[in-house]
N, C-alpha and C positions, 0 to 999 in steps of 0.2 A: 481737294488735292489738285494742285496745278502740274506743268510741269518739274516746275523745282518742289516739290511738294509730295513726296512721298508719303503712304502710308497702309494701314490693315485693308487693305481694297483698292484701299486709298490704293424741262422743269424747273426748269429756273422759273419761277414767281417773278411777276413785275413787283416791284415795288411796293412794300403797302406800308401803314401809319407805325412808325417809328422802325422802320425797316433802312432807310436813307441816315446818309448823315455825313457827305464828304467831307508709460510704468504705471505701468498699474495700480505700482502708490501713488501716482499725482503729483509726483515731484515735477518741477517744471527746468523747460532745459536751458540752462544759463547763458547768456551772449558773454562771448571770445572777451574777455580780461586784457585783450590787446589792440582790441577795436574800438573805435569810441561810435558811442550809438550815434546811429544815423538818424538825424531829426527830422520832424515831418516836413511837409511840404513849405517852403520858405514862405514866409508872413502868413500860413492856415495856423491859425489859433487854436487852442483844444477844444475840441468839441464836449467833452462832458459824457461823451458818450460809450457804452463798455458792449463790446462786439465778441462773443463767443463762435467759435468754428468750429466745426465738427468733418474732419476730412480733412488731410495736408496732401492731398494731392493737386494737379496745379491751378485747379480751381479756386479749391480753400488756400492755398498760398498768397495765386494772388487777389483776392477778396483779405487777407490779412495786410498784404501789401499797399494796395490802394487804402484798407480804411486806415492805415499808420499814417499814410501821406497825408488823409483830409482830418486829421487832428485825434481820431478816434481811439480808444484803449482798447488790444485786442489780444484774445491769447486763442493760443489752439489746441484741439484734442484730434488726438491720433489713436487706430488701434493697434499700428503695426512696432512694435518695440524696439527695432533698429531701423536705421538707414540705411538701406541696401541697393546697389546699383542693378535692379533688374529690369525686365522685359527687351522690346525692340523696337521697331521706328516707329518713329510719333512725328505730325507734320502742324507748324504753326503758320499761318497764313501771315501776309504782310498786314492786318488787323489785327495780330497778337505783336507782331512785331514792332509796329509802331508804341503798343503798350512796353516791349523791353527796353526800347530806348530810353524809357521816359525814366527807370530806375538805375540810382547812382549807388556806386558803394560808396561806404565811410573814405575808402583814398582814390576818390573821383573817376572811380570807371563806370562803365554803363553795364549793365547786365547784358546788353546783345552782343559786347565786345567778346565778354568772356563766353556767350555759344557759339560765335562765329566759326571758331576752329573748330568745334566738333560736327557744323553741320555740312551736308552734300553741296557740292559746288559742281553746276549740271550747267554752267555758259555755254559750254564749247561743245557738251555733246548732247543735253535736251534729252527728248525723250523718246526715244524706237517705241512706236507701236507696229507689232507684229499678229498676223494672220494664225488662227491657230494652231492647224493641221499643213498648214505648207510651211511655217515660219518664216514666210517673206517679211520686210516692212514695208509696211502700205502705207508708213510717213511717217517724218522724224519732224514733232513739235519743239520749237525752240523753244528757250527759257527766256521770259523776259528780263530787260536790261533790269541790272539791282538798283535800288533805292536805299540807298543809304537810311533815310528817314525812318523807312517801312521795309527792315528785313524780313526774308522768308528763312524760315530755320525748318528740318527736316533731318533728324540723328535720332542719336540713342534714346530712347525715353529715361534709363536712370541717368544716363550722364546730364540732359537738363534738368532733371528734378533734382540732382545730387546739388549745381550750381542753385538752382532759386530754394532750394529747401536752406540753405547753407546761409546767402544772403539775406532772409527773414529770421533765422537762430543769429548768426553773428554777426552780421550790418545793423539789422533794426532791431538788435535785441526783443526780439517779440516770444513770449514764454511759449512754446512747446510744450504740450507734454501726451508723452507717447506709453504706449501698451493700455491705454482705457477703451477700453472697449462701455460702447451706452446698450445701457439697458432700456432707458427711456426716454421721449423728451415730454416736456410741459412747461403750459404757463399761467400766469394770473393778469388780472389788470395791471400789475406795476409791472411785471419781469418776466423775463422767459430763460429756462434752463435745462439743464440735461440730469440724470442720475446714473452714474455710473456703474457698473457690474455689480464693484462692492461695496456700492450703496450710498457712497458719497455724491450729495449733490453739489452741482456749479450752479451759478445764475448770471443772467446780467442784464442790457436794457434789450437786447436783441439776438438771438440766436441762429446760426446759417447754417444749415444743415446739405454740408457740400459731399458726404458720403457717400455716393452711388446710389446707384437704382435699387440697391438693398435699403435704403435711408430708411431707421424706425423712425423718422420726421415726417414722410410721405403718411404713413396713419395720421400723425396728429393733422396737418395740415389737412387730407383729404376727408378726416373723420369714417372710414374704411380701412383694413387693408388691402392693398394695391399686388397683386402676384405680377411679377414679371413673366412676360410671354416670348418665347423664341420668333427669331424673325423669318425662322423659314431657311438661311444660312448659314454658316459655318466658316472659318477662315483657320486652314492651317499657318502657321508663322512660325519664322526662325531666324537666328542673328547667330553669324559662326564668323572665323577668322579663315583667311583666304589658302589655308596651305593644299586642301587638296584640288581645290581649284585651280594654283597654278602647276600642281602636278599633271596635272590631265591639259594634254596640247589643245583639245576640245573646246576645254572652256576659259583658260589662262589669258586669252585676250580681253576677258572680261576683268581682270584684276589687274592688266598691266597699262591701262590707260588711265590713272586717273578714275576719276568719279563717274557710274553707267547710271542707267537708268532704261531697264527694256519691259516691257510688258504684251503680253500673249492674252488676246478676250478671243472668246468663243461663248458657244449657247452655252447660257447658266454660270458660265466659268471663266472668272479672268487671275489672271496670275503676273504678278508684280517682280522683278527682281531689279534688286540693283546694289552697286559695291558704291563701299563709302570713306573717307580719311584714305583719298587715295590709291582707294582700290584692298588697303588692308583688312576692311573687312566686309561681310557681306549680308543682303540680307533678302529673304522674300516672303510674301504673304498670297495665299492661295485662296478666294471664296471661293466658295461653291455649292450648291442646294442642299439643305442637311435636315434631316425631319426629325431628329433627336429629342427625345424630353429634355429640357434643365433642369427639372426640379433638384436632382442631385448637384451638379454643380454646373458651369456656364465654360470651365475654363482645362482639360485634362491636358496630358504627359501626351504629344503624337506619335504615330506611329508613322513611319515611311512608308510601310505596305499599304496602309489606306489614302497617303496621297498619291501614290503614283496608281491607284483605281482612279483619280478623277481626269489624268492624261491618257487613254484607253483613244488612240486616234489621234491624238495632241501630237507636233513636233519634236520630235523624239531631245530634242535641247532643252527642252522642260525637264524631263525626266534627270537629263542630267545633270542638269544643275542641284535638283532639289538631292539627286544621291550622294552630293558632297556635304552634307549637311549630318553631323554628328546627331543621331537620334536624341540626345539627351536634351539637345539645344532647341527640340520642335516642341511647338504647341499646339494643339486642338483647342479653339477658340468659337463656342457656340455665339452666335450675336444675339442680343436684347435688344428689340428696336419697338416703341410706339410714339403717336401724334405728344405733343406736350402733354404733360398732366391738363386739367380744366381750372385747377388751379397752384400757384406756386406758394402763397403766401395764408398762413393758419387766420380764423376767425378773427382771435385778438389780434393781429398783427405784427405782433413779437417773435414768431417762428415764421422761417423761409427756406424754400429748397433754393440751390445753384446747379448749375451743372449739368453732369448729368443724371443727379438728383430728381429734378424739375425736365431733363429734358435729354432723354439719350439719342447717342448720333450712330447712324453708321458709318463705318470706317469711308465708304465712299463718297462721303463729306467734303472729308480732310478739317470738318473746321470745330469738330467735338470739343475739344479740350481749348482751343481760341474763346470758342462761345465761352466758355464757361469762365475765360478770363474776363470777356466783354462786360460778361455779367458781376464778376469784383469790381470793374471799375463803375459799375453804372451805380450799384446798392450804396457802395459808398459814397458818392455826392449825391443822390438821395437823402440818404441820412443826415449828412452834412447839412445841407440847406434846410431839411425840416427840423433838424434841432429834437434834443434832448424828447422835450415835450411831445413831439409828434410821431414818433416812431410808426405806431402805425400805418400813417401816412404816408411814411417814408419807402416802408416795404411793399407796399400795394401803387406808389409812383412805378418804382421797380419794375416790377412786375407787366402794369400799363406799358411805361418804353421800352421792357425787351419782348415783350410776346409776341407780334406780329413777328418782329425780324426773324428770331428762332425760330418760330415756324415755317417761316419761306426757307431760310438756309440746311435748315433740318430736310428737306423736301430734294434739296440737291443733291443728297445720296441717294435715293431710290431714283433721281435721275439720269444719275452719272451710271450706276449699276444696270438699267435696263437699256441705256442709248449701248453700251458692251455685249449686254449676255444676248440682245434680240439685233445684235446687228445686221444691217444689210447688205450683203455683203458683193451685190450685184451694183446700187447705190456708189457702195463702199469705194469700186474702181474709177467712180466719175468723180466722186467729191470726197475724197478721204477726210476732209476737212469734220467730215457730219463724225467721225468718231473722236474728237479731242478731245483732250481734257476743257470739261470749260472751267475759267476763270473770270467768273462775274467781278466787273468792276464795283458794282454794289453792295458785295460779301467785302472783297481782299480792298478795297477804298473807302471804307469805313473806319470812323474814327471814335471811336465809342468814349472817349474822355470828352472830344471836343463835343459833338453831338449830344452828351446826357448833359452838359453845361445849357446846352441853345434849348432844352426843351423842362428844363427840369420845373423852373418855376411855375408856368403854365401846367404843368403833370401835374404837382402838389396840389394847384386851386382845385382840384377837381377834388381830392380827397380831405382837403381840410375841414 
């Protein structure tokens, strides 16, 4: 998360080796009768090659995306049976964003065009960071100048998944199909595939198992099951519309400016808020140390009275803010965070995790769901250059150019999280600078199409 970079929270590593690089019946869901399918990449030939997903979230979308473009046949499996514009902010670094540039629709727009309006536009006011208990700002970090090339996008999470879910159904006609829930995955020396709840199996030359840390693909790959384990934190989160906000003289300057961006760290605890489209709507997310089981679930219904226990001392504008917030609209949000798996890709080399499948983030990242696009564009020219016959090869290349970098990028949320909850706050008067958000040019100036191009073939000899 940057300044323009919102998110659930939302150490640096130097650099290391490929880190650099400046329905339940299976009906499938048909593309728009009024769009003419969008072809793949100009002069990329078909591959030959048939790419199964598992997961349309924007991971699995775009890993559907990129393999469309490098020639590949690709259909996806979903368990959720509609499309629904839920949850709250989600933050794409200028390294996803360079990826949406790159996708045109069938009547020549760009995909970033159509997020542009719905994401924070933070120029002119950057980011207040404020002291906990006094609520001073102890420095307002500016937003870097935009790059056209390399947008940062930072909104609603269903409204851009509403946009790139839409353009892979109705731009690239790419089959959907939703309400399957897997039962299983497997594979043999020729193929790998999924079996469905009720019983119906898929197959194809390679299957991507982009479905969350839940993923039954984590067994087959790891030959165990994998229990997720709590990270020790908790983030309450909300997204409400501004009315009682500007009812209260209190906090109304917060919605009648334009787009905010302020945030409140203390020990253990930092607290994000900020109004967005304008000011019309609002939205903020709370960590803070939670010793809770998940077994039951990772994600419940919040309660107000339990977050206003973690401002007990906090500037009493915390409190107020989070009291305009319609209860119904919070969430208690347990987090899941460990190192990468030890490995991404199954024995035979036919199954692979993505994501955060292969690799969950904490929110103080900001680049969770980026990674997981880096990693669509990477499997798919992979595959592409090792062709039909090599598959294998293709997924364990994969594999080789993104695991060092996920792992350093990954490492920058439990470093952005403790440079906040242990800050110094004696330090803090002389050099306010030591609490910014960082924004490594090595994460957000990374090019993962042009980059898996400069190393791919070199990666392959190793596995051939």
């Amino acid at each position: 998360m940057s300044p323009s970079a919102v998110s659930a929270g939302e150490a640096i590593l130097s650099p290391a080796s490929h880190i650099n690089g400046h329905q339940a019946d299976g009906t499938t869901t048909q593309p728009s009768q009024h769009r003419p399918i969008q072809p793949v990449q100009p002069g990329r030939p078909k591959s030959g090659i048939k790419v199964l997903i598992v997961g349309a979230g924007f991971g699995g979308l775009c890993a559907a995306i990129e393999c469309h473009r490098q020639g590949h046949t690709v259909e996806l499996y979903e368990s959720f049976k509609d499309l629904k514009v839920l949850g709250d902010i989600i933050s794409f670094g200028a390294n996803a964003g360079r990826i949406f540039r790159r996708w045109f629709t069938s009547s020549g727009d760009r995909i970033s065009d159509r997020l542009d309006p719905l994401a924070i536009k933070l120029q002119h006011y950057g980011f207040n960071i404020h002291k906990y208990d006094t609520g001073e700002i102890v420095m307002n970090q500016k937003s870097p100048p935009p790059n056209p090339e390399a947008p940062v996008f930072n909104g609603h999470r269903g409204e851009f998944h509403q946009i790139v879910f839409n353009y892979v159904k109705d731009d690239l006609g790419i089959p959907i199909h939703l309400g399957c829930r897997i039962h299983k995955y497997f594979e043999t020396q020729a193929l790998a595939g999924i079996e469905l709840a009720d019983g119906t199996s898929c197959t194809a030359d390679v299957v991507i198992g982009a479905d969350g840390v839940r993923s039954k693909a984590r067994e087959l790959v790891l030959g165990f099951v994998d229990k997720p384990k709590s990270s020790g934190y908790a983030v309450f989160r909300a997204w409400f519309t501004n009315g009682e906000m500007l009812a209260d003289p209190e906090t109304r300057h917060f919605c009648e400016n334009g787009d905010t961006f302020n945030g409140w760290i203390g020990p253990d605890v930092h607290f994000l808020f900020s109004t967005i489209k304008n000011g019309s709507d609002c939205c903020w997310v709370l960590t803070h140390i939670d010793d809770k089981d998940i077994d039951e679930s990772w994600s419940f219904p919040g309660k107000l009275e339990d977050a206003y226990k973690v401002f007990d001392g906090w500037d009493p504008m915390c409190k107020r803010i989070i009291s305009k917030t319609p209860e119904d609209k919070l969430v208690d949000w347990k987090l899941v965070y460990r190192d990468p798996l030890p490995r991404w890709v199954s024995d035979g080399g036919r199954t692979m995790l993505l994501g955060d499948s292969a690799h969950p983030f904490l929110p103080t990242s900001a680049q969770g769901a980026t990674q997981a696009m880096e990693d669509g564009v990477t499997i798919a020219i992979t595959l592409r250059e090792a062709g039909k016959d090599n598959i294998a090869a293709a997924t364990r290349a994969f594999q080789d150019i993104r695991y060092d970098r996920v792992k350093a990028v990954q490492k920058t949320g439990e470093t952005t999280r403790d440079m906040w909850h242990k800050a110094d706050w004696d330090k803090v008067k002389t050099n306010p600078d030591s609490i910014k958000m960082p924004r490594e040019e090595w994460i957000h100036g990374h090019d993962a199409e042009e980059y898996a191009e400069s190393v791919v073939k070199e990666t392959l000899a190793k596995f051939s």
